[in-house]
Wavefront OBJ file of the C-alpha trace (Angstrom):
o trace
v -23.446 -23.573 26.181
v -23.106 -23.510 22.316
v -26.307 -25.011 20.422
v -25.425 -25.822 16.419
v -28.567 -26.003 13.642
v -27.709 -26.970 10.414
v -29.311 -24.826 7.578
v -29.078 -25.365 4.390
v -25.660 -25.985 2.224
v -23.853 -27.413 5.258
v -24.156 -23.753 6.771
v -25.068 -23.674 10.792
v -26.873 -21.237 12.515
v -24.977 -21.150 16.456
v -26.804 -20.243 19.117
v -23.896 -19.378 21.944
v -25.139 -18.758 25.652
v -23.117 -17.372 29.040
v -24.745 -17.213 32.148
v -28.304 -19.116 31.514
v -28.962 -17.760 35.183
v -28.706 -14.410 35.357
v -31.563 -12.245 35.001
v -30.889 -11.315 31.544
v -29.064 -14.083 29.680
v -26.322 -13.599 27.288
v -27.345 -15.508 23.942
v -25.286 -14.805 20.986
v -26.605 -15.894 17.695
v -24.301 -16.415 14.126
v -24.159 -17.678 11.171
v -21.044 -20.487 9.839
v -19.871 -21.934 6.730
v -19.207 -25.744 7.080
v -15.648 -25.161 7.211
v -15.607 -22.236 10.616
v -16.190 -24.708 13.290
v -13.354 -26.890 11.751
v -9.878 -26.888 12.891
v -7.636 -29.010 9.940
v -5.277 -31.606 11.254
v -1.483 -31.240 10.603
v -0.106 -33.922 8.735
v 3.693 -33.204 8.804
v 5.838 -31.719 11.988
v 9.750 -31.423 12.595
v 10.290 -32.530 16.136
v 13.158 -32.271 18.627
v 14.332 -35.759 20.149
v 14.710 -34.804 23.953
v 17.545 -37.131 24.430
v 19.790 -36.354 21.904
v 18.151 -32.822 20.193
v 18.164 -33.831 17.105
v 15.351 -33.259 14.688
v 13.247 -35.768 12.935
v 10.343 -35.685 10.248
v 7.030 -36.833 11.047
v 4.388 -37.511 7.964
v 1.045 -38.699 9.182
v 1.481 -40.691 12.742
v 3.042 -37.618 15.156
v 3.994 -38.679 18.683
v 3.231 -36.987 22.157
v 5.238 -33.818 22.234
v 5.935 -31.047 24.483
v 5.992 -27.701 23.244
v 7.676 -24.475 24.360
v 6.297 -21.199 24.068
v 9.024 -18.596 24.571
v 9.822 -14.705 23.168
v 13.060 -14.666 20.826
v 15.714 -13.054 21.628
v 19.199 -12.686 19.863
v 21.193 -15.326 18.904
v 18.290 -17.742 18.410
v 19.225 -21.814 17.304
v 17.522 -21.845 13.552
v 16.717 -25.289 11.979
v 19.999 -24.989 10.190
v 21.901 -24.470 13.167
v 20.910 -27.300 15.577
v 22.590 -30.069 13.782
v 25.747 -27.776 13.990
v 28.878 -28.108 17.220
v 28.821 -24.322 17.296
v 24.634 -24.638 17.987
v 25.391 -24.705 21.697
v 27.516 -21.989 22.017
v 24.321 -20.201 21.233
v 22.488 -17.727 23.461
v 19.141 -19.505 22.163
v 20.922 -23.082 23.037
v 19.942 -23.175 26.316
v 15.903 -22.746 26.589
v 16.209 -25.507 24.053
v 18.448 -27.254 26.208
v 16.519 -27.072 29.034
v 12.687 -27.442 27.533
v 14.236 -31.070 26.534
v 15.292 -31.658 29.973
v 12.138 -31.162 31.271
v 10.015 -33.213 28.735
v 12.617 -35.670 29.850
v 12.002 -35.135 33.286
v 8.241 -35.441 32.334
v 8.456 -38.583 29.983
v 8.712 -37.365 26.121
v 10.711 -38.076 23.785
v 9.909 -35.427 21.355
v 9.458 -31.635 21.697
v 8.808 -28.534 19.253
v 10.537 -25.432 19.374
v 9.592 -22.577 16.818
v 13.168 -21.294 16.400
v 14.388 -24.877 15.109
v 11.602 -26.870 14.116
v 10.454 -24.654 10.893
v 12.746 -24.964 8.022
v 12.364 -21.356 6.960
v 14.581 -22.036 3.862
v 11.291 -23.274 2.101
v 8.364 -20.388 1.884
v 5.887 -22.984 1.573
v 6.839 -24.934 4.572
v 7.382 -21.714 6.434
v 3.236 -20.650 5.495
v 2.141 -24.132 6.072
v 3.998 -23.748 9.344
v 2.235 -20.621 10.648
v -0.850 -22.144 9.032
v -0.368 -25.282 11.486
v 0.984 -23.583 14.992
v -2.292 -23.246 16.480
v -3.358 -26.566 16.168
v 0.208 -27.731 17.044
v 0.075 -26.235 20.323
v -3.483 -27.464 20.572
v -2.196 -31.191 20.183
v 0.510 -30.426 22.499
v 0.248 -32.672 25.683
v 2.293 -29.905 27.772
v 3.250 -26.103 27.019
v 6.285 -25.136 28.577
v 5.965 -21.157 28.454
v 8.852 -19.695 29.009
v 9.120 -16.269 31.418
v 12.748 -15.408 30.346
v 11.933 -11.603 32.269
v 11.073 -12.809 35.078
v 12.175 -14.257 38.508
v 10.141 -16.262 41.095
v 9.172 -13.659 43.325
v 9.862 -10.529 41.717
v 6.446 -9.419 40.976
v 7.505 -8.918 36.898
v 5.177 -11.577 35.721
v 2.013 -9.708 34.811
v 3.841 -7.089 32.961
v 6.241 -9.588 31.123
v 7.075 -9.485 27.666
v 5.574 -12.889 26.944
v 2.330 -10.992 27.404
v 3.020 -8.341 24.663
v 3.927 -10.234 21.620
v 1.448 -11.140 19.155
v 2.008 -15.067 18.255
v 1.799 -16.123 22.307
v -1.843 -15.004 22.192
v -2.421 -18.292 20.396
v 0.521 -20.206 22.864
v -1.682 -18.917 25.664
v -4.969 -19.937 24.809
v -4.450 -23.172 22.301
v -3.300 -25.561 24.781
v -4.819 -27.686 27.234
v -2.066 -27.551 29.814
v 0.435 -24.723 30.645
v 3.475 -24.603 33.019
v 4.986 -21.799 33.351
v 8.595 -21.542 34.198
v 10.760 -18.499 35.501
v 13.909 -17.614 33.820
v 15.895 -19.607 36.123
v 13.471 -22.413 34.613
v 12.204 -22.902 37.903
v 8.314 -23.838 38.199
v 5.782 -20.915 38.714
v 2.756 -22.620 37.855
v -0.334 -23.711 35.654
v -2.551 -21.370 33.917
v -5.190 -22.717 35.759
v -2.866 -21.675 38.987
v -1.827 -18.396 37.332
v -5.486 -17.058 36.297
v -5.968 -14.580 38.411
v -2.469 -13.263 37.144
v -3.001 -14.127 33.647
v -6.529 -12.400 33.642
v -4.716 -9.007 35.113
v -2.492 -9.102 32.422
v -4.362 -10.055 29.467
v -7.729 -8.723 30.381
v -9.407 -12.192 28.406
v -12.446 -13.451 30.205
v -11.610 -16.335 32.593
v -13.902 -18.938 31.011
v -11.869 -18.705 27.612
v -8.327 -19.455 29.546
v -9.853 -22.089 31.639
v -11.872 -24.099 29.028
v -10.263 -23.865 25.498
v -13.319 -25.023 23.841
v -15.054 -21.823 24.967
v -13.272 -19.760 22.506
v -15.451 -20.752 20.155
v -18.153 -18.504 21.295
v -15.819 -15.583 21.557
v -16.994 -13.144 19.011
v -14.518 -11.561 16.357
v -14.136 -8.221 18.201
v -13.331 -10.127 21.346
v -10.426 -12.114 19.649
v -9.364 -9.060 18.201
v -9.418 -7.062 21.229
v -7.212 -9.772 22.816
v -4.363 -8.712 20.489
v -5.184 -4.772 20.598
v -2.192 -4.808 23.441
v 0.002 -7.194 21.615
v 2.653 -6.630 19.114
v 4.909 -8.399 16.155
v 8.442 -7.637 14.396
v 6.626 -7.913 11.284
v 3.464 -5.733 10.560
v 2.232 -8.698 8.293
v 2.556 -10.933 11.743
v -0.398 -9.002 13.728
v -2.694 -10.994 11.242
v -0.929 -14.379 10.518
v -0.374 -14.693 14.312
v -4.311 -15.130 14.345
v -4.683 -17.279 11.969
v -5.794 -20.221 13.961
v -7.747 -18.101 16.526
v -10.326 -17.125 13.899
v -9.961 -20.575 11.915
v -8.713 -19.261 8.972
v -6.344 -20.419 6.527
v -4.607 -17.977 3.920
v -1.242 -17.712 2.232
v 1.847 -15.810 3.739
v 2.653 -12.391 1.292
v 5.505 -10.730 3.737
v 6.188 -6.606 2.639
v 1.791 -6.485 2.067
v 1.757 -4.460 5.267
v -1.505 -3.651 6.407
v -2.695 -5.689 4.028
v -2.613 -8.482 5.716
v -5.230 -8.381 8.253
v -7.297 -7.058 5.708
v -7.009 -10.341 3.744
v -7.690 -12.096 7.256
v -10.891 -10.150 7.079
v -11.807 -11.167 3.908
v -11.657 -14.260 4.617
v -13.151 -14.764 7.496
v -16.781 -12.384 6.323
v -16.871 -15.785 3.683
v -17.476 -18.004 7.035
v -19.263 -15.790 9.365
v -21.826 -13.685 9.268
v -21.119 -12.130 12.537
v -20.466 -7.900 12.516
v -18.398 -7.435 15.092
v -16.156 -7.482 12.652
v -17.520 -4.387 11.329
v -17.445 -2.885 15.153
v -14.379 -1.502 15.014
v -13.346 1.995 16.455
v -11.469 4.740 14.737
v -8.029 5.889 16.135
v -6.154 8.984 14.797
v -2.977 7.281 13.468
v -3.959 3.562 12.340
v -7.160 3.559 9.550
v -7.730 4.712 5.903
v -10.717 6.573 4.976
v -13.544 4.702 3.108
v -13.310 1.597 4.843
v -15.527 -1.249 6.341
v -12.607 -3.060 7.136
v -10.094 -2.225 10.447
v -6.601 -2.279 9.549
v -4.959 -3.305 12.823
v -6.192 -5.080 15.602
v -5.432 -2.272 17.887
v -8.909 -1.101 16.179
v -10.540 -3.567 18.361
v -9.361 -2.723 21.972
v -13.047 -1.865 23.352
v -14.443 -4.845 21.163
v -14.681 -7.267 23.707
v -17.856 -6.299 25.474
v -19.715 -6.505 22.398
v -22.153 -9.596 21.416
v -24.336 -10.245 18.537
v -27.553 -10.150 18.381
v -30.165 -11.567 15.367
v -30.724 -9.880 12.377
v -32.684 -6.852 11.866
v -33.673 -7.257 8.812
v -36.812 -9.149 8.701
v -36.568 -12.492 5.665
v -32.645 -12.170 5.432
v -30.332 -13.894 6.573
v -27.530 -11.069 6.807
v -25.216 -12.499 4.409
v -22.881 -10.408 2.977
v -19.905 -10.318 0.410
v -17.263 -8.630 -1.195
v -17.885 -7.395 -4.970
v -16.105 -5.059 -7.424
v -18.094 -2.034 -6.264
v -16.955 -3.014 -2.128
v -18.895 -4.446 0.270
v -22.342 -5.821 -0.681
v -24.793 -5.763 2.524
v -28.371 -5.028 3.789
v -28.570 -2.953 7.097
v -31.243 -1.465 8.611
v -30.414 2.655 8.109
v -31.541 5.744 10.156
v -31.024 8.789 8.032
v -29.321 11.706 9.624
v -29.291 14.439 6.518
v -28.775 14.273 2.711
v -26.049 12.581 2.644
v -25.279 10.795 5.941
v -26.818 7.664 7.272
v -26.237 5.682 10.793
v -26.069 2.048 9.536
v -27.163 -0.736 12.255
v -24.959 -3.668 12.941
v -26.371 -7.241 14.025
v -24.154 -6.263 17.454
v -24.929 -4.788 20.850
v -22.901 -3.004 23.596
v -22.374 -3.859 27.048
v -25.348 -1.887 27.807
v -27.423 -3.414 25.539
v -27.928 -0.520 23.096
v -27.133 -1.819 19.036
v -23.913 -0.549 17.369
v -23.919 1.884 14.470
v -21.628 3.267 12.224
v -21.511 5.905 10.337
v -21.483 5.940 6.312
v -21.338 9.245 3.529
v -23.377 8.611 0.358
v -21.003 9.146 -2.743
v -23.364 7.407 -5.395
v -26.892 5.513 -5.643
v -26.719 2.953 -3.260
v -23.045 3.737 -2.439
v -21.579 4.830 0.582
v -17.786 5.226 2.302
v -17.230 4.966 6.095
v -16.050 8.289 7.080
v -13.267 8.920 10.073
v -15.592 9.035 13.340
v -15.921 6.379 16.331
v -18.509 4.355 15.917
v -21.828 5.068 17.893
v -24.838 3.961 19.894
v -28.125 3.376 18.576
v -31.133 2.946 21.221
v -34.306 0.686 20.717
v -36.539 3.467 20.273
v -34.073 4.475 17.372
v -33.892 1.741 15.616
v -37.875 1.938 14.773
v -37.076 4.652 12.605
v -34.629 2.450 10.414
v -34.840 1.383 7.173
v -33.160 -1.741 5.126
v -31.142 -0.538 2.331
v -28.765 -2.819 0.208
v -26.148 -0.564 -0.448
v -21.898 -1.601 -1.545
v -19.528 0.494 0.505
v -16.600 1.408 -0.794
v -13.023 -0.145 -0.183
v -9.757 1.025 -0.195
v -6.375 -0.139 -1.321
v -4.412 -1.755 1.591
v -1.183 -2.477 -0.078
v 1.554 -0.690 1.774
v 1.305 3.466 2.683
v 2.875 5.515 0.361
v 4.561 8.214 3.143
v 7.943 10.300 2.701
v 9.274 12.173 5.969
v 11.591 15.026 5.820
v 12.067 16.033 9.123
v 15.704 17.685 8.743
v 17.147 20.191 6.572
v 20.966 20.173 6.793
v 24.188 21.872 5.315
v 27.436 19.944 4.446
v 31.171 21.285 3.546
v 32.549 18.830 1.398
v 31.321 18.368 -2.540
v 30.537 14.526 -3.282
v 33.206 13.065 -4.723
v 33.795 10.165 -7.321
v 33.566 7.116 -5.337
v 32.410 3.454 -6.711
v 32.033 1.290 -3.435
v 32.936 1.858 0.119
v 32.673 -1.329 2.519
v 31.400 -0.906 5.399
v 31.295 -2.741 8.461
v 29.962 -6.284 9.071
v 29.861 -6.732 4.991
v 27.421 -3.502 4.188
v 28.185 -2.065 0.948
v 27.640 1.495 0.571
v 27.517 2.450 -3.760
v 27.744 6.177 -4.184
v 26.591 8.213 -7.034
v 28.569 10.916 -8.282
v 26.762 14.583 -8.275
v 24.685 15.538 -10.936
v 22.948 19.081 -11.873
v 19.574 19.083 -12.762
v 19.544 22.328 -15.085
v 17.114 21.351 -17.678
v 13.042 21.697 -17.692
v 12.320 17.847 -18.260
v 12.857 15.316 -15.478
v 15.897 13.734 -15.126
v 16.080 9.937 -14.332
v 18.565 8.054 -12.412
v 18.484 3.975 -12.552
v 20.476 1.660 -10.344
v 20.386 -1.766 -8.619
v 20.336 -2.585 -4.804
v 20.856 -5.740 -3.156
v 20.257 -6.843 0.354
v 22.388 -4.770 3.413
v 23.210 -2.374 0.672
v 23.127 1.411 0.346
v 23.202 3.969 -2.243
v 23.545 7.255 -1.857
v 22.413 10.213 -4.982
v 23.246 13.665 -4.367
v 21.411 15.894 -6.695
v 21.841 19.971 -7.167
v 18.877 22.156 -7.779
v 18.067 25.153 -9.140
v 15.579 26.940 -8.258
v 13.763 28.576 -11.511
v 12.074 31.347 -9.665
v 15.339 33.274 -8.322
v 17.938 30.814 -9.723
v 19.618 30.039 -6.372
v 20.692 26.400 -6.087
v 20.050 23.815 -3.220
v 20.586 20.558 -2.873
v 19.140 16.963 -2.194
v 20.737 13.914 -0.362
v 18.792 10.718 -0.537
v 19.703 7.387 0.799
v 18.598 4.121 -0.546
v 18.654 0.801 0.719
v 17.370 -3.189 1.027
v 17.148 -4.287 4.721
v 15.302 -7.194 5.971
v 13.783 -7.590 2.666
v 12.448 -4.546 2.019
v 13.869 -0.703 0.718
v 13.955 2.120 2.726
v 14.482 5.919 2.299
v 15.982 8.468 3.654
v 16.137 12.285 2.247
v 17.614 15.231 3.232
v 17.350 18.928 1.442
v 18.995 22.087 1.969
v 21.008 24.905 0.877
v 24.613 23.259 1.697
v 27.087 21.469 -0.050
v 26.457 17.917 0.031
v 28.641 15.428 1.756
v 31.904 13.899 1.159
v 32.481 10.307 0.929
v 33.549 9.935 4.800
v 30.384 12.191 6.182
v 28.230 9.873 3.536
v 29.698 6.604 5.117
v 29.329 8.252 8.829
v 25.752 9.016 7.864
v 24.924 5.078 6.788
v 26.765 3.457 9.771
v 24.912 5.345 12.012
v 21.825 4.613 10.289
v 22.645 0.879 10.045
v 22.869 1.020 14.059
v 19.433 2.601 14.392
v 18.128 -0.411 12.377
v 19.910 -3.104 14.315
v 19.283 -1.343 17.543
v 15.546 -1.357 16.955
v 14.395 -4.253 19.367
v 10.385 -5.681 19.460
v 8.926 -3.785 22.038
v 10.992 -0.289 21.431
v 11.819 1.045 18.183
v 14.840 3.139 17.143
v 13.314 6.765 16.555
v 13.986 6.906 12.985
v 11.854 9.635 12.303
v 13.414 10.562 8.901
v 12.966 7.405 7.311
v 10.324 4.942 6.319
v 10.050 1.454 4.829
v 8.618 2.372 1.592
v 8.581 0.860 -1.847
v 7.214 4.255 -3.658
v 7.493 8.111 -2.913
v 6.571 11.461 -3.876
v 7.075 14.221 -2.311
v 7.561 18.216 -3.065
v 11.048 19.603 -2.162
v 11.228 23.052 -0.901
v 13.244 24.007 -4.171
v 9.803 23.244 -6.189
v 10.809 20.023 -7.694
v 9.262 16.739 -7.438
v 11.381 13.810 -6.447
v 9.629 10.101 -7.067
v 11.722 7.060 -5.916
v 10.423 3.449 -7.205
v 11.616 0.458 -5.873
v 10.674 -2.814 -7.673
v 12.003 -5.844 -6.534
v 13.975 -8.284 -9.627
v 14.965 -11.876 -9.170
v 18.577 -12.675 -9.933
v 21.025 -14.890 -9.772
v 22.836 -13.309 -6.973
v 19.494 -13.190 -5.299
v 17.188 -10.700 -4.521
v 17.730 -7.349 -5.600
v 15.427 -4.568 -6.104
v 15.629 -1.562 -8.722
v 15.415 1.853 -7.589
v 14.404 4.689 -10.337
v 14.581 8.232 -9.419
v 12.614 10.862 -11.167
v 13.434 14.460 -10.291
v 11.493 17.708 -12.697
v 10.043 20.785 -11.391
v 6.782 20.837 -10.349
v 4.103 21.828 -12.682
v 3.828 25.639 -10.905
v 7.585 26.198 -11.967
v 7.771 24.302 -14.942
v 8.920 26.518 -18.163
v 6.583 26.921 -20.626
l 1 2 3 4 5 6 7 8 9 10 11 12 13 14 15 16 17 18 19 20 21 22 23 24 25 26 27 28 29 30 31 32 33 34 35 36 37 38 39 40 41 42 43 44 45 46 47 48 49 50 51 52 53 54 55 56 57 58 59 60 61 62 63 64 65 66 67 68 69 70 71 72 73 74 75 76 77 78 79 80 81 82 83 84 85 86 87 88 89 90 91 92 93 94 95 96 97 98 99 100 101 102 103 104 105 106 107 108 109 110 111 112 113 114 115 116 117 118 119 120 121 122 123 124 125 126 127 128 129 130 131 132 133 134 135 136 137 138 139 140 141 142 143 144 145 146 147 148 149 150 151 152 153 154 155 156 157 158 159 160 161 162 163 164 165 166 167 168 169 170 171 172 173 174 175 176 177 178 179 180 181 182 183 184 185 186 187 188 189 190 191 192 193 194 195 196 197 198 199 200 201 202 203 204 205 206 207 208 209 210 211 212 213 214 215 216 217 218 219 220 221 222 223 224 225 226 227 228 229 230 231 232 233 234 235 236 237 238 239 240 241 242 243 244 245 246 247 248 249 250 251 252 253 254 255 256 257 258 259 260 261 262 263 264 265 266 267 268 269 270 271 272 273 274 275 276 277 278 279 280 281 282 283 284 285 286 287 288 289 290 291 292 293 294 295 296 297 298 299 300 301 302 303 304 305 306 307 308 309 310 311 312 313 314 315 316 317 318 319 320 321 322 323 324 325 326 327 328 329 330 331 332 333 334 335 336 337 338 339 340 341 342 343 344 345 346 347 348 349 350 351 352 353 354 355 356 357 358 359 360 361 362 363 364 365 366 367 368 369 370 371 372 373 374 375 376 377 378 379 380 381 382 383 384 385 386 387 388 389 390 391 392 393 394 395 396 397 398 399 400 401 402 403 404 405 406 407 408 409 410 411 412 413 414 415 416 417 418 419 420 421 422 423 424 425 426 427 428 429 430 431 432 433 434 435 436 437 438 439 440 441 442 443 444 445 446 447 448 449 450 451 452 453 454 455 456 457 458 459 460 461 462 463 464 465 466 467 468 469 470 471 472 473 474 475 476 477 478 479 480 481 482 483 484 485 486 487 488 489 490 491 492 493 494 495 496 497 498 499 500 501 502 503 504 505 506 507 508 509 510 511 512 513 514 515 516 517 518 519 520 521 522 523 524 525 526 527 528 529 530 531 532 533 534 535 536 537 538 539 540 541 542 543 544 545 546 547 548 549 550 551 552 553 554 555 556 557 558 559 560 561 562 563 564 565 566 567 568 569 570 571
């Protein structure tokens, strides 16, 4: 049961209740903007005739549909290639194929398939695309989902892929009617059928897979913990993949990283006032320092036991909002020494004990959220609490800044003079000739990449404490999109031409072999656009990559810095 008051401004104050019955009922209480219990209506959609599979425009007026909900694969029909004779001699060809066949079988003429229904040509119909999908599959009068891993029978379907990736969270719980086919396409059932299955493999509270609607009382750490488990190609994807779970709408910046669910965050504290959003555990390898904010779902995996609970702050109404100085919020505070404070949240556990996190004082009124789980805070604690309206500090979530140098290795050959190599399937390796770095200053090195290509810089060292030499190999490149970097140092020669070109086409392989669910182990190298890091020859190498339109298309421009560090510098 959800019960809506409207306050003032259009805001609402929802009251959400489970079980009215039980002995202690489970109320939930929140605060909206007029625009969070709003879904917008699409006004545009490519669809797929099911007779002939061709694609037509819809602006306004959009027809029953089908929809498939699938994982991709290789080889995957894009809305360029359906129109095309060679489209069906395509591995993704035949789900399309055979989704149409079915809607046929059903009675629709139209259906939707991601792969060829977004024209991904056009960023702004790509964004208003992922912007849309939720409510597409909403609309949807049946979801086909897709098992391609799994056979009628074989006992695969709880732990299949379709249940790992990130964007068939929303294919799963957005429609009103699933049916599930095997990847023979043979009929397995409805979610309703399935939910016992579905429940074991998801871990999401039966009442939100049976009744859509419910999802609306779902706090933000639930949602979130629903994708804790799930996964995307793109890092940028764990938060645009829950866009229309959280009812938010927010432009598409692929290569912000992290930064993306960060955004989604920001966004959706202007709707809510809800802080579960705040109730977020640390993990070792996936959070910044000095942060309100989580910076991956996977944050959220024990969130979804937690409810909210009314404010604690007696005459506010526990708004809060993001300011130059960070987060701007009144919490109830017990202090815990000088400089330490347990902050409150509007949010209790399972066991009905409040959350708390903890925050460092760095300034009057100011405070960071250190690196420690969050904890439990009793009733008899909370009397010793205080309100304090503090601003805690944020941090900047554009993409890490890392370097990896895992391997130090020797080589017989010198570099030679070489201008372009071409490599296989059109990869264009551009070599640098060898340079010695004997001065004091730095010495800078400026060239142009473009996408699929590779540049390779050898640099000599000398060391100015005992004058031995050593030198550097870095790799450069522009794949998918974005550079990468590899370096290795030693005391060998560097490599000749044929070693270099080994070196990239084996590196090119670990980046095509990299698939979803398993990635290649390139421990070496790192999708950066920026890095610093000491060599073991005391010099500091910096690498900048800034991206340039062109003509050609997109290209990026890498500048290499190289000077002894400040320890070894000459005076």
């Amino acid at each position: 049961m959800s019960l809506l008051v409207v306050a003032s401004h259009g805001w609402t104050w929802q009251l959400k209740a489970g079980c009215i019955a039980s002995p202690q009922p489970d109320f939930h209480l929140s605060l909206h903007s007029p625009s969070y219990l709003q879904h917008s209506t699409p006004r545009t959609m490519w669809l797929l005739d099911t007779a002939t599979l061709k694609l037509r425009y819809f602006i306004t007026t959009i027809p029953d549909y089908v929809i498939l909900s699938h994982t991709w694969g290789e080889d995957e029909v894009s809305f360029d290639d359906i129109a095309q004779p060679y489209a069906k001699d395509m591995a993704g060809y035949s789900k399309i194929s055979r989704c149409c066949a079915q809607a046929v079988e059903a009675g629709f003429e139209w259906a939707w398939v991601d792969t060829c229904c977004i024209d991904k040509r056009s960023s702004a119909e790509l964004s208003e695309a992922i912007n849309s999908m939720y409510k597409w599959y909403w609309n949807a009068a049946i979801c086909y989902a897709y098992i391609s891993d799994c056979l009628i029978g074989d006992d695969k379907f709880t732990s299949s892929r379709w249940f790992k990736r990130g964007w068939t969270l929303q294919e799963l719980l957005a429609p009103d009617v699933i049916e599930f086919f095997d990847s023979d396409w043979r009929f397995m059932g409805t979610k309703s059928g399935l939910l016992d299955e579905i429940h074991a493999a998801t871990k999401i509270e039966k009442q939100y897979l049976l009744e859509r609607n419910a999802i609306n009382i779902a706090t933000v750490a639930a949602k979130f913990s629903w994708a804790s488990a799930r996964t995307t190609t793109r890092e940028e994807d764990m938060a645009y993949c829950l866009l229309g779970l959280v009812r938010v709408n927010m432009p598409m910046l692929y290569g912000e990283g992290s930064g993306a669910f960060y955004r989604l965050q920001l966004e959706m504290i202007k709707q809510t006032n809800e802080h579960t959003i705040f109730a977020w555990d640390s993990n070792e390898d996936g959070w910044h320092h000095a942060s309100m904010f989580a910076t991956s779902p996977v944050q959220f995996v024990s969130g979804a036991g937690l409810r909210t609970t009314l404010p604690r702050v007696q005459g506010k109404l526990g708004t809060h909002e993001i300011t130059n100085h960070g987060l701007s919020i009144t919490l109830p505070c017990i202090s815990v020494d000088q400089n330490r404070v347990i902050a409150v949240l509007n949010c209790l556990e399972s066991t009905g004990n409040h959350v708390g996190v903890w925050l460092e004082r760095t300034g009057s009124g100011v405070y960071r959220r250190p690196p420690l789980p969050r904890t439990v805070v009793t009733v008899e604690d909370i009397q010793e609490a205080t309100a304090e309206s503090m601003h805690i500090e944020q941090f900047d979530h554009s993409p890490k800044q890392e370097a990896y140098c895992e391997c130090s290795m020797g080589f017989d050959d010198p570099l030679g003079e070489v201008d372009v190599w071409r490599l296989a399937r059109g990869h264009r390796l551009a070599l640098l000739a060898t340079h010695h770095l004997h001065t004091d200053g730095p010495d800078i090195r400026s060239f142009i990449i473009r996408e699929n290509e590779f540049a390779c810089l050898g640099i000599e060292f000398m060391t100015l404490s005992s004058e031995t030499w050593a030198r550097l190999f870095l790799f450069v490149g522009l794949h998918g999109g974005r550079p990468w970097i590899i370096h290795m140092s030693g005391l060998g020669e560097l490599p000749g031409p044929w070693e270099i070109a080994t070196e990239v086409e084996k590196t090119r392989k670990l980046f095509e072999s990299q698939t979803n669910d398993q990635p290649a182990p390139l421990r070496y190298c790192h999708y950066v656009d920026s890095l610093t890091f000491h060599t073991e020859t005391g010099h500091v190498l910096e690498v900048l990559a800034r991206k340039k339109c062109a003509k050609e298309g997109l290209q990026w421009r890498l500048k290499v810095t190289i000077e002894p560090s400040p320890q070894n510098r000459c005076n």
